[in-house]
Structures are given as structure tokens and as C-alpha cells.
MIDOSE-1310 file (N, C-alpha, C; in nm, 2 decimals, decimal comma, always signed):
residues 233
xxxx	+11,32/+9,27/+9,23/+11,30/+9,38/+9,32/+11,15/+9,39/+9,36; +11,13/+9,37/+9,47/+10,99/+9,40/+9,52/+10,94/+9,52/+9,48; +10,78/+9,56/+9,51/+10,73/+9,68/+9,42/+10,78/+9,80/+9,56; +10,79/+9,75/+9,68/+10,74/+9,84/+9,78/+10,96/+9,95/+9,71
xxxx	+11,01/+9,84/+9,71/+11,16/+9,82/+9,67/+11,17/+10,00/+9,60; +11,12/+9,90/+9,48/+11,09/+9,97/+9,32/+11,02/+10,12/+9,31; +10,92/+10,08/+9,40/+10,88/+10,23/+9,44/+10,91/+10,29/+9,55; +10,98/+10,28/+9,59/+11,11/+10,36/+9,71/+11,16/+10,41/+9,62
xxxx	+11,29/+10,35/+9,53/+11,37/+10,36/+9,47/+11,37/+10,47/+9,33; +11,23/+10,48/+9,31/+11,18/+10,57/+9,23/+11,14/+10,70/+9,25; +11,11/+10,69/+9,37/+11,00/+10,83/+9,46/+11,16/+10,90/+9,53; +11,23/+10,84/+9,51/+11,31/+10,97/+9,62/+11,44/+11,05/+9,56
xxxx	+11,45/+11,05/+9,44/+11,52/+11,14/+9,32/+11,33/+11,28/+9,30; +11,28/+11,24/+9,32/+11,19/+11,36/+9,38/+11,22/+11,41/+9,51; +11,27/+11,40/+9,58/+11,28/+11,46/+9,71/+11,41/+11,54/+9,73; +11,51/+11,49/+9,58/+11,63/+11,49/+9,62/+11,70/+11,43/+9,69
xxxx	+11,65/+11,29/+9,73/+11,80/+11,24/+9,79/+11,81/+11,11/+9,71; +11,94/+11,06/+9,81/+11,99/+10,95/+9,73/+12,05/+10,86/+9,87; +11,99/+10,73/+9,84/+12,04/+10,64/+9,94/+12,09/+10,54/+9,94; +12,20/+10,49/+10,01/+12,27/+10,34/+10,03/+12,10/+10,21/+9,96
xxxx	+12,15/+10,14/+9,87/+12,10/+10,02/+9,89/+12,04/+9,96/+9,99; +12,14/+9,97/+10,08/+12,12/+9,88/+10,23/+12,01/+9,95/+10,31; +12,04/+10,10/+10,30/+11,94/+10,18/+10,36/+11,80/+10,17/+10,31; +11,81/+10,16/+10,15/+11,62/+10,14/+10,11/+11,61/+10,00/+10,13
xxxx	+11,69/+9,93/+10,16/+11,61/+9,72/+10,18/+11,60/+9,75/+10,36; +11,64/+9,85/+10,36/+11,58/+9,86/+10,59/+11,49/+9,95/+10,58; +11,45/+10,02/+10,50/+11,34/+10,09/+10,51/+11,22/+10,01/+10,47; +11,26/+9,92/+10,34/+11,13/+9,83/+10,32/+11,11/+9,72/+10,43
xxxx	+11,22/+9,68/+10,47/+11,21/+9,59/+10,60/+11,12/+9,64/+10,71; +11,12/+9,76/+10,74/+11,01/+9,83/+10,86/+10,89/+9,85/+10,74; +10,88/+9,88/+10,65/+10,74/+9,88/+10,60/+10,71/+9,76/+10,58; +10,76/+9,61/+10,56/+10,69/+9,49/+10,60/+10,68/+9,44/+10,68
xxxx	+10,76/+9,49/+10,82/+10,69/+9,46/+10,93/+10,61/+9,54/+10,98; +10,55/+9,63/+10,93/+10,41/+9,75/+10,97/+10,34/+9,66/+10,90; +10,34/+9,62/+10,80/+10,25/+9,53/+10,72/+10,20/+9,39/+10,80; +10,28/+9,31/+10,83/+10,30/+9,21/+10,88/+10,26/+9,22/+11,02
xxxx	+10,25/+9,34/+11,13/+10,25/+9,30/+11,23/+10,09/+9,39/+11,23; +10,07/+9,45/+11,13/+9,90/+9,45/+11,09/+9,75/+9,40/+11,08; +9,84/+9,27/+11,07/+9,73/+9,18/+11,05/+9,68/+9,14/+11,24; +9,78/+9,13/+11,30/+9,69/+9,12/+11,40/+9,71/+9,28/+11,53
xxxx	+9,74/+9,38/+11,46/+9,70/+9,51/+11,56/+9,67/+9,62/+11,41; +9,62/+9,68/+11,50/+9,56/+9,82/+11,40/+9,62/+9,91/+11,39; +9,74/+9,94/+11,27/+9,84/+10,02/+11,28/+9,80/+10,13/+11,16; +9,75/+10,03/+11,05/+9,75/+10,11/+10,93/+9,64/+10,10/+10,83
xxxx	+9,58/+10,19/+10,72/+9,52/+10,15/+10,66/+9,55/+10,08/+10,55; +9,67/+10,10/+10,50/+9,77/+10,12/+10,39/+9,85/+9,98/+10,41; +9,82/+9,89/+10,33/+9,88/+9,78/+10,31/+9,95/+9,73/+10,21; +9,90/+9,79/+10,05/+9,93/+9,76/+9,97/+10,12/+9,82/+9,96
xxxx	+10,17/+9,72/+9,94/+10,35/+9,77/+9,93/+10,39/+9,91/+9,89; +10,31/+9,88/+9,74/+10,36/+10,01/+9,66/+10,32/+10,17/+9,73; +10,22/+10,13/+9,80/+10,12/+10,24/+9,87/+10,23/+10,24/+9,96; +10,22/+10,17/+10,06/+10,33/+10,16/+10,21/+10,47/+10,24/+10,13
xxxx	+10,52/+10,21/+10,03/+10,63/+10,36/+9,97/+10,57/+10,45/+9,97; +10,52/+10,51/+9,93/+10,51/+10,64/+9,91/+10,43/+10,72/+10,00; +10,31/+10,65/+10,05/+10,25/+10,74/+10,16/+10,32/+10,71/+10,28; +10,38/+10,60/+10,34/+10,44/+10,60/+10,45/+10,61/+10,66/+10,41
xxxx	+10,68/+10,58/+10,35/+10,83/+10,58/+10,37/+10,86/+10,71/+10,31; +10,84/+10,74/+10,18/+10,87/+10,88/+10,11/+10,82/+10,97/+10,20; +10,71/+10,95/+10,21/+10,61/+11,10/+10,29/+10,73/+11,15/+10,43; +10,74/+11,02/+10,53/+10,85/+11,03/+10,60/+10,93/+11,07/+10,62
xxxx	+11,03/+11,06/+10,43/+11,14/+11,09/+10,41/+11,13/+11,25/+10,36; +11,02/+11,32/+10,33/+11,01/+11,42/+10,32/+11,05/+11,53/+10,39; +11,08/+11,49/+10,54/+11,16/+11,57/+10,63/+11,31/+11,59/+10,58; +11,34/+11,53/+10,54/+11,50/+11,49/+10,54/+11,55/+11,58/+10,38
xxxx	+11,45/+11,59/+10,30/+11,44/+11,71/+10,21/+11,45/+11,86/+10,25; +11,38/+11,87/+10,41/+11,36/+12,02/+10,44/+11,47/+12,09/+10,54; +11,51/+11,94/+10,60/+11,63/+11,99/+10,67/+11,71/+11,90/+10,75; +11,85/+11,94/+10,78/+11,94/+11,85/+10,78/+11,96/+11,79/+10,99
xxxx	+11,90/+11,69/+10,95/+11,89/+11,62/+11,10/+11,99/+11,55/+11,17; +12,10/+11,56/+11,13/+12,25/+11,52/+11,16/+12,23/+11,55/+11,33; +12,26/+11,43/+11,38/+12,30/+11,49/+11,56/+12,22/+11,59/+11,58; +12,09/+11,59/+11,57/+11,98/+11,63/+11,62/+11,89/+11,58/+11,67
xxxx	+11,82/+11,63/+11,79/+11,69/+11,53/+11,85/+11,58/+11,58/+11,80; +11,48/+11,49/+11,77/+11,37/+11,46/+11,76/+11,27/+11,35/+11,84; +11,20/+11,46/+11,86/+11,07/+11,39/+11,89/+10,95/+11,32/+11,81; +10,93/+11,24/+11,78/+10,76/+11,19/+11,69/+10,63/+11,18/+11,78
xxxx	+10,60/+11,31/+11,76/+10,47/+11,30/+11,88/+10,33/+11,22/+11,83; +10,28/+11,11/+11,88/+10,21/+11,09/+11,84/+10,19/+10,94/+11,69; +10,29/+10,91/+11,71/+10,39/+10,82/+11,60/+10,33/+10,73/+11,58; +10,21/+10,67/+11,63/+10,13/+10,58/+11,58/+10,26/+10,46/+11,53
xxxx	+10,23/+10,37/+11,40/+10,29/+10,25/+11,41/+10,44/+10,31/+11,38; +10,53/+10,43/+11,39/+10,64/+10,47/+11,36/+10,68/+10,56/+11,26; +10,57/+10,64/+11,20/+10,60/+10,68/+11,12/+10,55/+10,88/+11,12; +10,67/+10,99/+11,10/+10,79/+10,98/+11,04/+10,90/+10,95/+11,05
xxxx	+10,90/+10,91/+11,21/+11,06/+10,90/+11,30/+11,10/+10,79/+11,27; +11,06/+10,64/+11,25/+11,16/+10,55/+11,24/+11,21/+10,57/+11,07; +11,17/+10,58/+10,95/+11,20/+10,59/+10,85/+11,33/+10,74/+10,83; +11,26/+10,81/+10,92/+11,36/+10,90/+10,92/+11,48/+10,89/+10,96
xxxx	+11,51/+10,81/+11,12/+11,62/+10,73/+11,17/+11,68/+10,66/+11,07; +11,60/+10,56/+11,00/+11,68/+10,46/+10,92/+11,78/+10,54/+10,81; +11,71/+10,63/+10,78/+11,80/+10,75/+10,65/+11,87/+10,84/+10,69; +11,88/+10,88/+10,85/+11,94/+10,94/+10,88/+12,00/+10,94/+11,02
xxxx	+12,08/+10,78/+11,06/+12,12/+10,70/+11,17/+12,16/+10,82/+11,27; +12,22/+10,97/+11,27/+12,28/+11,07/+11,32/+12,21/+11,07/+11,44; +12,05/+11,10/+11,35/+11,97/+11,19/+11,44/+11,91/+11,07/+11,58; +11,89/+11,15/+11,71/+11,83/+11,10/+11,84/+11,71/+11,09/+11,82
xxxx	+11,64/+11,01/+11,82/+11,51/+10,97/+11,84/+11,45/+10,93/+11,92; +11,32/+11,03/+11,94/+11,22/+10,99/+12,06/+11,06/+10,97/+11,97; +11,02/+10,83/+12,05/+10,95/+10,81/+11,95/+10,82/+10,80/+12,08; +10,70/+10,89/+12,08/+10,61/+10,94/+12,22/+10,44/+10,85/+12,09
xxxx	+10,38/+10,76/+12,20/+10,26/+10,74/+12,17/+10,23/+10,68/+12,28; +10,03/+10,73/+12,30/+9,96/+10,70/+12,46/+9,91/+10,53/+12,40; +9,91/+10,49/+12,33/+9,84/+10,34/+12,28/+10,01/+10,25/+12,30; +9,96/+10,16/+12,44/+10,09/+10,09/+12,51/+10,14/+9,94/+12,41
xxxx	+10,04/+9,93/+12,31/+10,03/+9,81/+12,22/+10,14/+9,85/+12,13; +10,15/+9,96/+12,08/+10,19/+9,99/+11,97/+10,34/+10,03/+12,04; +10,34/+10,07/+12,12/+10,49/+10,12/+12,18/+10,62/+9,98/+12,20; +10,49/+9,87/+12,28/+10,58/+9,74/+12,31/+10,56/+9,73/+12,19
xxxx	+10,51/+9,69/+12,06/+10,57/+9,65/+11,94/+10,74/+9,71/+11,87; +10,70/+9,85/+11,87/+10,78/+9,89/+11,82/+10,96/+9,89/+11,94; +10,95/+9,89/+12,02/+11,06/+9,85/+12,12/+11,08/+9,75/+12,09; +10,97/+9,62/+12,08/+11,06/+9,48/+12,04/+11,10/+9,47/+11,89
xxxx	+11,08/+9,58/+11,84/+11,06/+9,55/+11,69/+11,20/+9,61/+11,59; +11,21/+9,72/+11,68/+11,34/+9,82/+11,61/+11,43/+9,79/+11,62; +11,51/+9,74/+11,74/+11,63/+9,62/+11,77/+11,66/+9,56/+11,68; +11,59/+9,48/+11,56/+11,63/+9,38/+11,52/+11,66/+9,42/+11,39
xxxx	+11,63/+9,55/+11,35/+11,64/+9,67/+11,24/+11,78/+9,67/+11,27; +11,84/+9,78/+11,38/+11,95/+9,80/+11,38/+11,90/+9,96/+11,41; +11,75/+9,95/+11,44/+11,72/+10,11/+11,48/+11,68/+10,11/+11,63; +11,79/+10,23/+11,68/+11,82/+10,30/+11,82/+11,75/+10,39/+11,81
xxxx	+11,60/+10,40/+11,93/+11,48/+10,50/+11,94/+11,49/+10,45/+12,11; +11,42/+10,56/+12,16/+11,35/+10,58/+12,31/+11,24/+10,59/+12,27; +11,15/+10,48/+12,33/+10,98/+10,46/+12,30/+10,98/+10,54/+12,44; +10,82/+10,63/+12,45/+10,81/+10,64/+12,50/+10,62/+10,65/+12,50
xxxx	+10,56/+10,53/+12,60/+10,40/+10,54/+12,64/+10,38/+10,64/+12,74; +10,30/+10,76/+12,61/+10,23/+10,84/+12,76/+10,18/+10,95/+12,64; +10,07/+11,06/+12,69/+9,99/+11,14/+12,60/+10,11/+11,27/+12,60; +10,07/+11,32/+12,51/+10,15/+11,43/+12,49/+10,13/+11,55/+12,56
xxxx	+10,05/+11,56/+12,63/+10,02/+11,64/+12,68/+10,09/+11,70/+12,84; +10,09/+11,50/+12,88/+10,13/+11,51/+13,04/+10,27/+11,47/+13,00; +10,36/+11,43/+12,91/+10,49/+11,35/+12,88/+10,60/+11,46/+12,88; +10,54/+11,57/+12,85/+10,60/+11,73/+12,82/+10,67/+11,76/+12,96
xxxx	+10,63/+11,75/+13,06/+10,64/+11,74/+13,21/+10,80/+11,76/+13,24; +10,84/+11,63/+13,17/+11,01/+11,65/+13,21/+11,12/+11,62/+13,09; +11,00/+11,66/+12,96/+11,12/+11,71/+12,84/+11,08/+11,82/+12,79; +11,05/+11,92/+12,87/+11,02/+12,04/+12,79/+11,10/+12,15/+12,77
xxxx	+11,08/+12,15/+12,62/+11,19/+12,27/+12,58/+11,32/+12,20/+12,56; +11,35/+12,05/+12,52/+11,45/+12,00/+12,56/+11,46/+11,89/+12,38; +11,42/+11,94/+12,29/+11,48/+11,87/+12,13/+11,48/+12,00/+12,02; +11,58/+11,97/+11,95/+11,56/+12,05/+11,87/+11,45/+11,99/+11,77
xxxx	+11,38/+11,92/+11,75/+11,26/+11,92/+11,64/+11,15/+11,84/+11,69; +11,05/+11,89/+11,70/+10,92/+11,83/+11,72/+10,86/+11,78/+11,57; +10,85/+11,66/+11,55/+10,71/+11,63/+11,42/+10,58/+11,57/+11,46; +10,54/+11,56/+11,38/+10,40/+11,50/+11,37/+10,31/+11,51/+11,26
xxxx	+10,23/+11,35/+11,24/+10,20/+11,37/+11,13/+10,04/+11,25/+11,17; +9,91/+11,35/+11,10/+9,79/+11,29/+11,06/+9,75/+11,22/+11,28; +9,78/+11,35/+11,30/+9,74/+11,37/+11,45/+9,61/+11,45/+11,49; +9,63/+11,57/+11,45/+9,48/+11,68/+11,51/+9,53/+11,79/+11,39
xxxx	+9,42/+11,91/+11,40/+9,45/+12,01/+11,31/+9,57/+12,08/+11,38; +9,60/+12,14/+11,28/+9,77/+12,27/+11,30/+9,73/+12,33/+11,45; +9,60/+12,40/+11,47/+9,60/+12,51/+11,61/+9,58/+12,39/+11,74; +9,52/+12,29/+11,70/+9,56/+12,20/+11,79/+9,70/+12,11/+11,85
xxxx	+9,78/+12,06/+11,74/+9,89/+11,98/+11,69/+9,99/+12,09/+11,75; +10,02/+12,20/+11,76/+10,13/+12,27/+11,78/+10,12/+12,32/+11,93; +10,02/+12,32/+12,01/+9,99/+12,31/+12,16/+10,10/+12,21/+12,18; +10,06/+12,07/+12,14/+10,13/+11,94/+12,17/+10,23/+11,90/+12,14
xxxx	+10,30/+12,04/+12,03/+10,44/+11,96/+12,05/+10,53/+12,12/+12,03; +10,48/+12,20/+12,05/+10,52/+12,35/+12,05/+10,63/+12,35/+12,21; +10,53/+12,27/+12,31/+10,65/+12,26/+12,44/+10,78/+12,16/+12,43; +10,78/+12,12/+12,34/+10,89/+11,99/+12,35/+11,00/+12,03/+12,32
xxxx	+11,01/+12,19/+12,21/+11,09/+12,23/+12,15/+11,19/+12,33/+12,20; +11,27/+12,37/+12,22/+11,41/+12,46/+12,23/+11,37/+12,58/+12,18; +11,43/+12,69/+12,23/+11,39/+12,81/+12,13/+11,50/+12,81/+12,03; +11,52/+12,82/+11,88/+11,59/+12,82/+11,83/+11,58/+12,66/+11,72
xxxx	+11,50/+12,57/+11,75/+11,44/+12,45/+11,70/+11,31/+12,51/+11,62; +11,26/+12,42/+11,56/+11,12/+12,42/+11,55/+11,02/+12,29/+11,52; +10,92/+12,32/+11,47/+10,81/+12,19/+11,47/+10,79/+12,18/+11,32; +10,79/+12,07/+11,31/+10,74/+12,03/+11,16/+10,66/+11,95/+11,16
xxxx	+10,53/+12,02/+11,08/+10,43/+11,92/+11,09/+10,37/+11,88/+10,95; +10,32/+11,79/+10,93/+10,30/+11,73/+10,84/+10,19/+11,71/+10,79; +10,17/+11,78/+10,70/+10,03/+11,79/+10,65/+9,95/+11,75/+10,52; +9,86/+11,74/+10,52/+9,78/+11,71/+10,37/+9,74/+11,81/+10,29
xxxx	+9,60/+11,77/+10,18/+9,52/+11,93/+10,13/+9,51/+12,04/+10,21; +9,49/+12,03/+10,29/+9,42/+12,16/+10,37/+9,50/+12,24/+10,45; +9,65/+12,20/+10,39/+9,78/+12,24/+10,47/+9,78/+12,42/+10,51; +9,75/+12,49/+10,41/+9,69/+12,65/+10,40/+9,63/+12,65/+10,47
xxxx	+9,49/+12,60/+10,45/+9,37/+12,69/+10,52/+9,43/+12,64/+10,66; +9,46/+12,53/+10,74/+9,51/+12,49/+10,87/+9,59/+12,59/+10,94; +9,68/+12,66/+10,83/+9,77/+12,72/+10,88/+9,70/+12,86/+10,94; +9,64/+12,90/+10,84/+9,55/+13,05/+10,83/+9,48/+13,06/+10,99
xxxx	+9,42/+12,95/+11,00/+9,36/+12,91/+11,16/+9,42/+12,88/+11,24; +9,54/+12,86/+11,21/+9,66/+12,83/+11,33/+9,72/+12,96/+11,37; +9,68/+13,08/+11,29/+9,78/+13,19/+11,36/+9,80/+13,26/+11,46; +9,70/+13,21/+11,54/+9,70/+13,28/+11,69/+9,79/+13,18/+11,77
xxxx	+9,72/+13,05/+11,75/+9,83/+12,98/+11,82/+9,97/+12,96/+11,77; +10,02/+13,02/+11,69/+10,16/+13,03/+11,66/+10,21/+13,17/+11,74; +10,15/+13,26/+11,74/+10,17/+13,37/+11,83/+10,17/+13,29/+11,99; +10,11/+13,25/+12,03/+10,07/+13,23/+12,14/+10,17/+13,14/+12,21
xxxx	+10,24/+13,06/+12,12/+10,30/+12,93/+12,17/+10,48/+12,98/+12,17; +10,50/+13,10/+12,06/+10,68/+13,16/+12,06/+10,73/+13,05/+11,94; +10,62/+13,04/+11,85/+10,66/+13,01/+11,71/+10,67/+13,13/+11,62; +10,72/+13,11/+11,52/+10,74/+13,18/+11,36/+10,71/+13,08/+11,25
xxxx	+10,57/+13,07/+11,14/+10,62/+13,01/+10,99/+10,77/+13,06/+10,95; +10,84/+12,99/+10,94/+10,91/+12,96/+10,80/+10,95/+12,92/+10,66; +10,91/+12,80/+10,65/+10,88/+12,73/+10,59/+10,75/+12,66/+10,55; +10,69/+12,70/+10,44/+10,56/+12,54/+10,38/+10,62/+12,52/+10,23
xxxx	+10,70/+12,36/+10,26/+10,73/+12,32/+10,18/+10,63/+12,20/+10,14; +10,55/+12,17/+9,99/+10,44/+12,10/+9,95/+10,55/+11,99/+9,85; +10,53/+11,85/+9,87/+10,54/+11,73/+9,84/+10,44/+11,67/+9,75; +10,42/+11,66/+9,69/+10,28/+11,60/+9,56/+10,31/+11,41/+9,61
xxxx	+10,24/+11,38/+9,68/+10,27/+11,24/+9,64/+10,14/+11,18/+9,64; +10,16/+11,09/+9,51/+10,04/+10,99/+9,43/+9,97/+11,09/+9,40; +10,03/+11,18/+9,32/+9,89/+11,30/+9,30/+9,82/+11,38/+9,38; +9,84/+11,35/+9,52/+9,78/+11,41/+9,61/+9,86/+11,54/+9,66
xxxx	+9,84/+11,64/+9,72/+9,93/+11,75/+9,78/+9,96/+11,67/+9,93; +10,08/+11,65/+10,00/+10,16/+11,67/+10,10/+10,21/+11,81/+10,13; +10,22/+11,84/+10,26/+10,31/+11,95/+10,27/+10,40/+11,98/+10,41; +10,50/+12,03/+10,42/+10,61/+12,00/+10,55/+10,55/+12,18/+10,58
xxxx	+10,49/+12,17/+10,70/+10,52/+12,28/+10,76/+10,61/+12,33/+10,88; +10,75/+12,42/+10,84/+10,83/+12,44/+10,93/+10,84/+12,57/+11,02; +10,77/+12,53/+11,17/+10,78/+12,68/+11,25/+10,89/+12,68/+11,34; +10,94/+12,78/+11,35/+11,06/+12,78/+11,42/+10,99/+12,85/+11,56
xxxx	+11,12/+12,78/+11,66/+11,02/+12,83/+11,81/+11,16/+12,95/+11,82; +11,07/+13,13/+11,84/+11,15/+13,26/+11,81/+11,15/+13,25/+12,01; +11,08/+13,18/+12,07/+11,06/+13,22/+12,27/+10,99/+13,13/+12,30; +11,06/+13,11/+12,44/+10,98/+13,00/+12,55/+10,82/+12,99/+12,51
xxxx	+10,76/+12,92/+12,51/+10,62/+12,83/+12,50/+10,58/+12,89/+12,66; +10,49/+12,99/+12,66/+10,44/+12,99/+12,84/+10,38/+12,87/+12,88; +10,46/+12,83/+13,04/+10,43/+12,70/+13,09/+10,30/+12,71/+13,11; +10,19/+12,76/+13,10/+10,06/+12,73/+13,11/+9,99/+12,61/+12,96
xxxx	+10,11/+12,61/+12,89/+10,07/+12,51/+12,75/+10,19/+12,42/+12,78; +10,11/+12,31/+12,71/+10,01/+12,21/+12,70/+9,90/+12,24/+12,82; +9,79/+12,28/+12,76/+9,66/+12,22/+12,86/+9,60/+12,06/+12,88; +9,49/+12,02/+12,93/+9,47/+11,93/+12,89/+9,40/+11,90/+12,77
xxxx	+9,41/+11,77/+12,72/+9,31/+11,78/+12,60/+9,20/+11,78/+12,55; +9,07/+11,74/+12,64/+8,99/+11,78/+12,64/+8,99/+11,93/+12,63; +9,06/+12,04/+12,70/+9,01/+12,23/+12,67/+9,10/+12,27/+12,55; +9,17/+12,16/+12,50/+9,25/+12,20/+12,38/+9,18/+12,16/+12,27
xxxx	+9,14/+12,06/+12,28/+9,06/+12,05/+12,18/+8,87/+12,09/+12,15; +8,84/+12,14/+12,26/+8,70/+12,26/+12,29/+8,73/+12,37/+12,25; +8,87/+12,39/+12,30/+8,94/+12,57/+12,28/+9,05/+12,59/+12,24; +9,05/+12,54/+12,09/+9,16/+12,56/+12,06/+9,26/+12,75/+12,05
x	+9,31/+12,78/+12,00/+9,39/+12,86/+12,05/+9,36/+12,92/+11,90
């Protein structure tokens, strides 16, 4: 058994789940082709196998601990080489996936790349900002992970969401204090915290923060990102 294998297989009786065989050898199969298709684009820092478990695939699977994504849409804003949404798909085939990043390299990889998985995603190249345009208010779950801070990050995916959904975002150390500075814009946008559920992985603090959207997002958000990120909220 490979290590990336072995430490899959180890990390996720922490999370509480339990997966098909077949499911953790297709999860490692997308973490060696993030690996593999690394060496010639810039996807990740994280190469080493054992590492590619736990900070990519577990961290991932950490959603799937806080709530049940069965025939649910999801969006991954910002999803960089695929990650929490294709790992999540793979463990949880139910859920719809929309997988949104503005870097057009990374999008055509992952379109030619998921097919051959046996993973069903809608890539979509464009910023988050302007993509909102004609899905807004229209998934029940926005994520995002190792994008911008919380009062920023929830501008950009606070419109994507349903009232009655919410956003989970994905955070590191500073998951608190982020939040503490995010509370206007949680007011502002027709969110509620619910949930900060914290993840320890490799020693490090992880943490899933879940806001539920309680009212419409006023269409004056998303701004652009240049005044969103001058003035945040």
C-alpha cells in the first residue's frame, strides 16, 4: 500500500467516516495526478504523498464530517488544482458539483482530467465575482478554501447561495480571530454562524466554518475586487 494510500486510510476514522476501498484508491488517484500534473503547472506546494493525504484529501474530506451533501449542489469557489470539491465528489458521487476558477490552465486540466476518474463536475473559468451574474442564489453550499480572509471570502461566495444553504469555509489558525472580523460582513451579506467545527490535522488547527444564509445577499454584492478587497465589509 502506498503511503499517500496508508495515510488516507488512517486519517479518516478521525473524521468519522468510512470508505469503499475503491473510493480511497480514486481519491489517491486524483492526488497523483495533482502530483504528476505538477511538475509541469503550478498547482501545489505539497507534493510529498503522505502530505498530499492529509492536507489535501482529508482536509477536503472534512466537509463531509459537518454535513450531509447527498443531492446537493455545491459550488468550489476558487478551487485552484480541485480541491475541496473534487475529493469531496469522489466520497460523495450524490452531490452536484461546480467547480469555478479565473486561472484557464487549471480549469482545461481539470475538465480533461476528471473524466477519466469517473468524476462528473461543471468546470467553470471565470472570477468569482462576475460568474455570480447567472448562478446567484442558486446552490445550496458554497466552499472555499485558502482563498482571501473570512470578511473577504464570504462577499464571493455569500451570492451563490440559497437562503436556507450556507457557506463553508475552510480555514486555518486564525479561524477565530477571522471570524471576529468578519461580523459585519456576515450581517451584511444574510448569513448566520452556525457552526466552527476545528479539524487538528498534522498537528496543525484546521477548522470548517458553517454560515447559514438566514436572507437574500443585497444584489449590490459581489463588488468588484479591487473595492472588496480595499473595503472589506
Amino acid at each position: 500500500m502506498d503511503k499517500m494510500l496508508t495515510t488516507l486510510s488512517e486519517g479518516l476514522p478521525n473524521l468519522g467516516l468510512e470508505l469503499p476501498e475503491e473510493t480511497k484508491q480514486r481519491l489517491c488517484d486524483f492526488g497523483w495526478g495533482v502530483i504528476r500534473q505538477n511538475e509541469v503547472m503550478n498547482l501545489t506546494a505539497i507534493t510529498e504523498p503522505s502530505q498530499v493525504a492529509k492536507l489535501h484529501l482529508l482536509d477536503s474530506l472534512s466537509l463531509l464530517a459537518l454535513c450531509d451533501l447527498k443531492n446537493k449542489t455545491l459550488i468550489d469557489v476558487g478551487c485552484g488544482a480541485g480541491f475541496p470539491g473534487v475529493p469531496v465528489k469522489i466520497a460523495c458521487p450524490e452531490v452536484k458539483l461546480t467547480l469555478l476558477d479565473s486561472l484557464g490552465k487549471r480549469m482545461n486540466w481539470l475538465s480533461g482530467f476528471l473524466p477519466g476518474l469517473g468524476v462528473e463536475a461543471q468546470c467553470v473559468t471565470a472570477r468569482a465575482e462576475e460568474a455570480v451574474a447567472d448562478r446567484r442564489e442558486s446552490y445550496d453550499y458554497a466552499t472555499s478554501r485558502a482563498v482571501a480572509r473570512l470578511n473577504i471570502l464570504l462577499e464571493l461566495t455569500a451570492p451563490y447561495v440559497k437562503v436556507g444553504g450556507a457557506v463553508l469555509a475552510m480555514k486555518g489558525a486564525a479561524a477565530k480571530e477571522e471570524l471576529a472580523e468578519a461580523q459585519s460582513a456576515i450581517r451584511k451579506l444574510g448569513l448566520q454562524v452556525e457552526t466552527v467545527r476545528e479539524f487538528p490535522v498534522d498537528g496543525t488547527a484546521h477548522a470548517v466554518i458553517l454560515l447559514r444564509k438566514i436572507a437574500p445577499t443585497p444584489p449590490q454584492y459581489p463588488r468588484r475586487y479591487a473595492k472588496i478587497k480595499q473595503f472589506p465589509l
